[in-house]
C-alpha positions as CSV (number, residue, x, y, z in Angstrom):
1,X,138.9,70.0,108.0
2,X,135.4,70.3,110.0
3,X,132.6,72.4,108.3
4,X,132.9,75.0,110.7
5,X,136.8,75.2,110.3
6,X,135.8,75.5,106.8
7,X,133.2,78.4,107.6
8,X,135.7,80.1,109.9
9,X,137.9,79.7,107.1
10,X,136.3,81.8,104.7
11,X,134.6,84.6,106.9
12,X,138.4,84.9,108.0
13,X,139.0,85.5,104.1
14,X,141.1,82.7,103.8
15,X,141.2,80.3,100.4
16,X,140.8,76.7,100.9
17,X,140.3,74.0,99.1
18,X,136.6,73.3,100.6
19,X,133.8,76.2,99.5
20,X,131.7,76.1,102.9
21,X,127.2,76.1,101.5
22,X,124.0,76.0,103.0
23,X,120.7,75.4,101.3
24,X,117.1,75.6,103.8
25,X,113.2,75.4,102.4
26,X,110.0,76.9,102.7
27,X,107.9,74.7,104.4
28,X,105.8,74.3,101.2
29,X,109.0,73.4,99.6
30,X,109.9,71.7,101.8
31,X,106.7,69.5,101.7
32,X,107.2,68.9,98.1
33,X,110.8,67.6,98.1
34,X,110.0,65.0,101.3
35,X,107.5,63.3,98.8
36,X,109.7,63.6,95.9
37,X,112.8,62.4,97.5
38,X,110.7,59.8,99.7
39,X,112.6,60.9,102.7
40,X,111.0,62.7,105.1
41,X,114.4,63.9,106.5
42,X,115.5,65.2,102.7
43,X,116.3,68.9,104.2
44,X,118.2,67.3,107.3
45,X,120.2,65.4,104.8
46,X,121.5,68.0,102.5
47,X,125.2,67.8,104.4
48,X,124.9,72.1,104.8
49,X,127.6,73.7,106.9
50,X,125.6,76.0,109.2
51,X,123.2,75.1,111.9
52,X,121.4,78.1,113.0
53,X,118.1,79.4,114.6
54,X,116.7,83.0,114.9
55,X,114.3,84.6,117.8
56,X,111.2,85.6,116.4
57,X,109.0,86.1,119.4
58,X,106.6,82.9,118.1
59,X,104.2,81.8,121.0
60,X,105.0,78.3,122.6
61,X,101.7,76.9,121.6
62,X,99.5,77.7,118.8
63,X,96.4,76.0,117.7
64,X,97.4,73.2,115.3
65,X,96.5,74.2,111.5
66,X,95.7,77.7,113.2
67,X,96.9,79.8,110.2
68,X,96.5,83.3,112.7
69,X,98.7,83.7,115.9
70,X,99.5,86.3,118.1
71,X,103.3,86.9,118.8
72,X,105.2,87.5,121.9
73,X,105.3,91.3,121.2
74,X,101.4,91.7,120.8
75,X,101.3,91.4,117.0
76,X,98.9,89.1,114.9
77,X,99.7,87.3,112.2
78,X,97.8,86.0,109.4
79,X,99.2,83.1,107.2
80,X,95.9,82.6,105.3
81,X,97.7,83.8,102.0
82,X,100.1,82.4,99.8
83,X,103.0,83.1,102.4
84,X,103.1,80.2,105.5
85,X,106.0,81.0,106.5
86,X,105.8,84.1,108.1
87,X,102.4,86.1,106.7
88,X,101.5,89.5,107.3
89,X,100.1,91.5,110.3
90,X,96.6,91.7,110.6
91,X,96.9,95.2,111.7
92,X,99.0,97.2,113.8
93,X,99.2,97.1,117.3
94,X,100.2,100.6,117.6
95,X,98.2,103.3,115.1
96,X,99.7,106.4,116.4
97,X,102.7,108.3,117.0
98,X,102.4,107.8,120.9
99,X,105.1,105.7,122.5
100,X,102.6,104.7,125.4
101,X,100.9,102.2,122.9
102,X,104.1,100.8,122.9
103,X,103.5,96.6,124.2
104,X,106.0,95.5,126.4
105,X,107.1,92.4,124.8
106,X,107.3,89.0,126.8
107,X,110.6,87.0,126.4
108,X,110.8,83.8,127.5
109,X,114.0,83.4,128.8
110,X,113.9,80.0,129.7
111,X,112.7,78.9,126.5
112,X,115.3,80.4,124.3
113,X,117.9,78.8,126.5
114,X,116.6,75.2,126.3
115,X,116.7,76.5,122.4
116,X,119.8,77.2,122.6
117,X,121.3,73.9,124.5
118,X,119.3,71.8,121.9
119,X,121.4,73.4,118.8
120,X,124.5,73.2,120.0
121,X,123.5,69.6,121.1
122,X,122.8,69.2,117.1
123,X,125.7,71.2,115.9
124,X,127.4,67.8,115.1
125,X,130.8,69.8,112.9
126,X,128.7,72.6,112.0
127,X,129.1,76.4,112.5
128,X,126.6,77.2,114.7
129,X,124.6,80.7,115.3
130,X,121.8,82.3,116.6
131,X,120.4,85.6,116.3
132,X,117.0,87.4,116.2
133,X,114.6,87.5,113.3
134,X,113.0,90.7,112.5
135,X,115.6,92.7,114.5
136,X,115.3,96.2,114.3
137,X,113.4,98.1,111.0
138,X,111.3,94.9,110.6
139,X,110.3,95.2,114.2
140,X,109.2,98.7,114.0
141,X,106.7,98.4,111.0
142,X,105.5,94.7,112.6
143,X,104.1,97.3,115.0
144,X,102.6,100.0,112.9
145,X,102.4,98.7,109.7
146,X,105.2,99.5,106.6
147,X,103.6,102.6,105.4
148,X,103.2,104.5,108.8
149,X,106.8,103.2,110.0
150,X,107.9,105.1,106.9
151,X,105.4,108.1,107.6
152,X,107.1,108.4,111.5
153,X,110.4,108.1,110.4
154,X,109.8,111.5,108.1
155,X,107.3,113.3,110.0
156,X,107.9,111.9,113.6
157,X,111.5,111.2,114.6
158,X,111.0,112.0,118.3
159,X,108.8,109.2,118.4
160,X,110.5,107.0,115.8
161,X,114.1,107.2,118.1
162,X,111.5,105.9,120.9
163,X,109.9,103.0,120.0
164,X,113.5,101.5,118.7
165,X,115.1,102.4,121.4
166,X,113.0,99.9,123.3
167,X,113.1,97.3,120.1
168,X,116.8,98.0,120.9
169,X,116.8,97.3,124.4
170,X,114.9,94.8,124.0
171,X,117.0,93.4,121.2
172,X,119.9,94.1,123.9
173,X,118.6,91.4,126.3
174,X,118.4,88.3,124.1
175,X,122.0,89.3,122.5
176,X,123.0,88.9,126.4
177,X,121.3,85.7,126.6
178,X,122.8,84.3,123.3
179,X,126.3,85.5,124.7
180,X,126.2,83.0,127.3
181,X,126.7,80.3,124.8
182,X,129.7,79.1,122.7
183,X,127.9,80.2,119.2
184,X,130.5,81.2,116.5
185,X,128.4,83.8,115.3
186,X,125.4,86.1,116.0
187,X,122.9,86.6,113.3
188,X,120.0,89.7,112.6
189,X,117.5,89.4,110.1
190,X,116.0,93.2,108.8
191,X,114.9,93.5,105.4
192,X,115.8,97.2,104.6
193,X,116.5,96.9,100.4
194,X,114.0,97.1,97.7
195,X,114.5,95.2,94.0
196,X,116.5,98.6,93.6
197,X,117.7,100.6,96.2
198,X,116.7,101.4,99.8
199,X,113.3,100.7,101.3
200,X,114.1,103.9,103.8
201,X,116.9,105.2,102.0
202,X,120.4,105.8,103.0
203,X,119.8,108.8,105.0
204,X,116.9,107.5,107.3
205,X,118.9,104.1,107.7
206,X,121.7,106.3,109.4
207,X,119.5,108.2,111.3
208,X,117.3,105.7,112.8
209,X,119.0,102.1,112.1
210,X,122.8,102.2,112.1
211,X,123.6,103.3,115.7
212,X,121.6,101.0,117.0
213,X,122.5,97.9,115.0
214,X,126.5,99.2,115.7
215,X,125.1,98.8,119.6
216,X,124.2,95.3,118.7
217,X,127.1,94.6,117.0
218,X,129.3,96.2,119.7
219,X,127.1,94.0,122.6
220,X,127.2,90.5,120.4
221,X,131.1,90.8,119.6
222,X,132.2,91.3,122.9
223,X,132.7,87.6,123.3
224,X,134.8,87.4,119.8
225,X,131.7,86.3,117.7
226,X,131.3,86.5,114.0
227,X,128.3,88.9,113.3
228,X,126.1,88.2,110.1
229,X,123.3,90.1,108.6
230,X,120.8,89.3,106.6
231,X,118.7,91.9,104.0
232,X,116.9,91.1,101.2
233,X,117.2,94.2,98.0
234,X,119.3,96.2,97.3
235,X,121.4,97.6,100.3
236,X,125.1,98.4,98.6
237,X,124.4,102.1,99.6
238,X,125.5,101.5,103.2
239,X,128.0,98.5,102.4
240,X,130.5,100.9,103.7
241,X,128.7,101.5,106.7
242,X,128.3,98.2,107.8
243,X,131.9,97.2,107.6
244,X,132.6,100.7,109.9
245,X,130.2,98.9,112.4
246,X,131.6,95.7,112.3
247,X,129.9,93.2,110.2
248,X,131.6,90.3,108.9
249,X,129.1,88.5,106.0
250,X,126.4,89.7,104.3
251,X,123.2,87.5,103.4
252,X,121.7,87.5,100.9
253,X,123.3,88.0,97.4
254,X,120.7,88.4,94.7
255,X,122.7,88.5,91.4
256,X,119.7,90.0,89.8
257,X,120.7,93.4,91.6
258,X,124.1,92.6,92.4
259,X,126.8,92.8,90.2
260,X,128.9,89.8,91.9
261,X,132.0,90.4,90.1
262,X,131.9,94.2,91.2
263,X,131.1,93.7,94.8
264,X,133.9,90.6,95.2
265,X,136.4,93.2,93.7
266,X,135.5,96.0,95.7
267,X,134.3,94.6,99.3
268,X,135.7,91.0,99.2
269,X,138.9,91.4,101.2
270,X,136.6,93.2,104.3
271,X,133.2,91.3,103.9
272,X,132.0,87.9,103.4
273,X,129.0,87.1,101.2
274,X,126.7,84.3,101.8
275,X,124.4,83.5,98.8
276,X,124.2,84.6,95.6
277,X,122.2,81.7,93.5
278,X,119.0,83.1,92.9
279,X,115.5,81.8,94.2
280,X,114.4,84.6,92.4
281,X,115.6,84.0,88.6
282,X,117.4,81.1,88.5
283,X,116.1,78.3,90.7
284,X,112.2,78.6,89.7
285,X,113.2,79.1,85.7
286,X,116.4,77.5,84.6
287,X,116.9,73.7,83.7
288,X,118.9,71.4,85.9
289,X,122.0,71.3,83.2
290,X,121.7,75.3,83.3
291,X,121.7,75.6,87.0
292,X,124.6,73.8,87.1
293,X,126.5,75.8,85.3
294,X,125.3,78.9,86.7
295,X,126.4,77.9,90.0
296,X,129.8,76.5,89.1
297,X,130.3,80.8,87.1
298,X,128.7,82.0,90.5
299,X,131.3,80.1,92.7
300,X,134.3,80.5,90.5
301,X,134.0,84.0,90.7
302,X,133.1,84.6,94.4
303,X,135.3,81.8,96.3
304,X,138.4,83.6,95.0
305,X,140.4,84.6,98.3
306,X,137.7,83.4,100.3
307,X,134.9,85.3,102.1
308,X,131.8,83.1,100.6
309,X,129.2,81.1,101.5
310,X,127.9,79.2,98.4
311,X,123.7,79.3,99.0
312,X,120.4,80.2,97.6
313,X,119.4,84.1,98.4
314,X,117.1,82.7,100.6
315,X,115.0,79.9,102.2
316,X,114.4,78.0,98.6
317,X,110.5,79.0,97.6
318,X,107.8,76.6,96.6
319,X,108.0,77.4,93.2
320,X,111.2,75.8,92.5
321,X,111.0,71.9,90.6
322,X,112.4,69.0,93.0
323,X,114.8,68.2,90.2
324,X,116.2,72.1,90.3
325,X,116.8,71.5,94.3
326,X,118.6,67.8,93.3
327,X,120.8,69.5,90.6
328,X,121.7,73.0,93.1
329,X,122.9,70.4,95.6
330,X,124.8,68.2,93.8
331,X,126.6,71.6,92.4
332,X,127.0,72.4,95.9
333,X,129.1,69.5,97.4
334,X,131.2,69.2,93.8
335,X,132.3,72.9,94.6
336,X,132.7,72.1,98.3
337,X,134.6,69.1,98.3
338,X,135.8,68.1,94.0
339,X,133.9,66.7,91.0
340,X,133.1,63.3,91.5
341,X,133.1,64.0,95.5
């Protein structure tokens, strides 16, 4: 069996003997393990089942070491603090409720295509997706900061609706562009939970986010595609909602808000998980010996029937040792493919 017959496998909810996982670093991390590891390929070496990239709107050329750019949609970003990853806005681009600040983004067809082309050319047996990075919620406060994207939704829905409609059409166009590939899934990234509940709330994610992430869904299934969402927090409020629209596998799984025994019982046979071994509380914290065994409880309970993706809640942080990373991965492949693999 191929790794992506083996993801295929589970987001079909179908048991087999192979548990599909997927493990990706910060680039600080990431730093660290190349010169603990003394292989400057470690992460490219870690035998993960996915293969994926996501459309965040980065320029094509930025000023080496150059820790502020401007995006493709008219937003700066500062990566002077401890995040150099991703960083924060320097400030927003539009600081009123008036949809004619509104930046018409720039989308460089041509290079997300040669993107595209080069990851399947990679794929090797992997599952293989794309999908856009800060798709819709994430999108809107990139533009006016978090606190006045919360402000709009409240006081200013008229305008709110607006400005994602055109995220949304926008959004629209690179799912058409991604369709015109042979990807086995398409991916959105929108962080909408907090460490308990709803950033937004329930209410103001129906309003302003769910019909237009059920038009994504809608536009990116039309070719039979998997669809896969990422949220950080807490977001089993609209569980429900999401399977309505569509979506087969959740990311991410933080068992620190999650009860995982819970939501296997009472989503597993319609939705897939994908993560669920904490960057958060275990990975930093734990020793290697208790790692293990945290991971070996954490896949026990959610491969049962399938639907699970065994992974980190997300991109491993730079607080994590090197011998926590060597311990996770070696869990990893004896729960994919038998002790002693």
């Amino acid at each position: 069996m191929t790794r992506r017959e083996a993801v295929i496998h589970a987001l079909r909810h179908e048991e087999t003997g192979i548990l599909p996982y997927h493990m990706e670093f910060t680039s600080q991390e990431n730093e660290k393990l190349i010169r603990a590891a003394g292989d400057p390929d470690f992460a490219g070496k870690t035998g993960g089942f996915l293969h994926y990239l996501q459309y965040w709107g980065y320029p094509e050329e930025r000023v080496p070491g150059s820790e502020r750019f401007t995006d493709d949609f008219g937003v700066t970003w500062n990566r002077s603090g401890a995040d150099k990853d991703i960083g924060v806005i320097d400030e927003p681009v539009i600081y009123d409720a008036d949809i004619s600040l509104y930046p018409a983004p720039y989308l460089n067809e041509s290079r997300l295509r040669a993107e595209c082309e080069a990851l399947l050319a990679e794929k090797g047996d992997r599952f293989c997706f794309a999908g856009i990075g800060f798709s819709l919620f994430e999108r809107l406060w990139s533009y006016t900061g978090m606190e006045d994207a919360l402000v709009y939704m409240m006081a200013e829905p008229d305008f709110t609706h607006a400005l994602l409609d055109r995220i949304l059409a926008f959004n629209l166009r690179v799912i058409d562009i991604l369709n015109d590939y042979p990807f086995d899934a398409v991916y959105f990234g929108d962080d909408w939970g907090q460490q308990r509940g709803m950033i937004m709330g329930p209410r103001l994610w129906r309003e302003f986010i769910k019909p237009r992430l059920a038009a994504m869904y809608a536009r990116a299934k039309k070719n039979g595609k998997f669809i896969i969402q990422h949220s950080c927090g807490d977001i089993g409020e609209v569980f429900p909602d999401l399977i309505e629209i569509g979506l087969d596998c959740y990311q991410t799984v933080q068992p620190e808000i999650y009860d995982l025994r819970e939501i296997k019982a009472k989503y597993g046979d319609r939705l897939a998980f994908w993560g669920a071994v904490s960057t958060q509380r275990d990975l930093p914290a734990r020793t290697p010996e208790e790692l293990r065994r945290i991971i070996h409880e954490t896949a026990e309970i959610m491969r049962l029937g399938g639907g699970y993706i065994l992974a980190p809640t997300h991109a491993v942080p730079q607080d994590v040792p090197p011998e926590n990373v060597f311990a996770a991965l070696d869990a990893f492949r004896e729960e994919a493919y038998g002790r002693g693999y």
